[in-house]
N, C-alpha and C positions, 0 to 999 in steps of 0.2 A: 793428967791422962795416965791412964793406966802402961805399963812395961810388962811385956813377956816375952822370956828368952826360949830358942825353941832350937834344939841340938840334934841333930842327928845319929850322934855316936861316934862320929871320925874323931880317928886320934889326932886328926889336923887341928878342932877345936879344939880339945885340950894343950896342944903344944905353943900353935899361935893365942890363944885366949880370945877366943872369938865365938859366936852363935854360928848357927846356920841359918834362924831367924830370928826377925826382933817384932814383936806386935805392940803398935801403938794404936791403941783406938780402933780405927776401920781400916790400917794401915799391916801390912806386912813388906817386911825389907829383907828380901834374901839374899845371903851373901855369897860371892863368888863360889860358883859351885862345880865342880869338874865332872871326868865323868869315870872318878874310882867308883866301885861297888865297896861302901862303907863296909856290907859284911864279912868282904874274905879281903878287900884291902889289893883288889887288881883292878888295873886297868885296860881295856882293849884296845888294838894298835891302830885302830884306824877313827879318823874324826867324826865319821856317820855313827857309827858307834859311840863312842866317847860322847857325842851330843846327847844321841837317847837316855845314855845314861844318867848323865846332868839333870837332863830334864823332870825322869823318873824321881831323881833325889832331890832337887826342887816341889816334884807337886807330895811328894810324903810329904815334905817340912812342911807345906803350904797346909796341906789335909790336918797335919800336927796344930796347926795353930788354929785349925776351922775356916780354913779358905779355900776353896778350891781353885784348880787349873783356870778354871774362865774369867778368876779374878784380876788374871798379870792386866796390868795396865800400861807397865814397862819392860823391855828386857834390854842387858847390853851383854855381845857377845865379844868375848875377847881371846884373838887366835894368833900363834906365836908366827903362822905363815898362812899368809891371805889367802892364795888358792886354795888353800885345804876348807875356807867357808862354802864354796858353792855346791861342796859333797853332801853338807850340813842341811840345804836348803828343802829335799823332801822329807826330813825329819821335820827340821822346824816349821815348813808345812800343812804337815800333818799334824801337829801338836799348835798352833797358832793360827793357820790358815782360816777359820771361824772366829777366833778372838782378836787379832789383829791388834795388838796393843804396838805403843810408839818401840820403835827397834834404833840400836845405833850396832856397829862393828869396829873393833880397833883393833889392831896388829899391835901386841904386844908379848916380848918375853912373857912365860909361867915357870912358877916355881921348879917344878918337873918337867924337865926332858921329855917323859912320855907323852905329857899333855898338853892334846891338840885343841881343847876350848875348854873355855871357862864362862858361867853364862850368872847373869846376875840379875835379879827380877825384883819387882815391885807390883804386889795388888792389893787393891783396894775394894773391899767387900762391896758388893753391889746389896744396893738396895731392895725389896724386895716390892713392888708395884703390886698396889692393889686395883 
């Protein structure tokens, strides 16, 4: 099966050694994604925020590989303080609420202080019905 790495430009890739995606086959695997703006390297203070942005730099990487938004099949969301997920929930709404792929949330430390989620996805190229 084919491998393709698919990078963003975050100096996080380069520092840790990581993708932003990896394409195998019909498969894309995005990795923990925050919600800096990779091009000026900020991030904004609040979690509704910080989520769009994630999300935004998920569906480029996804678009990068030739997948689109409608393909997540998965996501897992990971917030360093629980209540700050249900500020999250009209964005991920709005961005999911027609795709509805399987969802989990865990409370967990992130590397940075500033950030309030980290969102991690999985899609799988949809078929195309004739």
């Amino acid at each position: 099966m084919n491998r393709r790495n698919i990078s963003s430009g975050s100096e996080f890739e380069r520092q840790i050694g990581y993708s932003r995606a990896v394409v195998c086959g019909d498969m894309a695997f995005v990795s923990g994604t925050t919600g800096f703006d990779y091009a000026t390297m900020t991030i904004a203070d609040s979690a509704e925020a910080q989520a769009r942005q994630a999300l935004d730099n998920i569906e480029a990487a996804l678009t990068s590989a030739g997948f689109t938004f409608a393909d997540i099949v998965k996501v897992t969301y990971i917030l360093p303080e629980p209540g700050d997920f249900e500020s999250c929930w009209p964005v991920l709404r709005e961005k999911f609420g027609q795709i509805r792929p399987a969802a989990t949330m865990i409370s967990a430390r992130l590397m940075d202080r500033r950030m309030k989620i980290e969102v991690e996805a999985v899609a799988a190229r949809r078929s195309v019905s004739k």
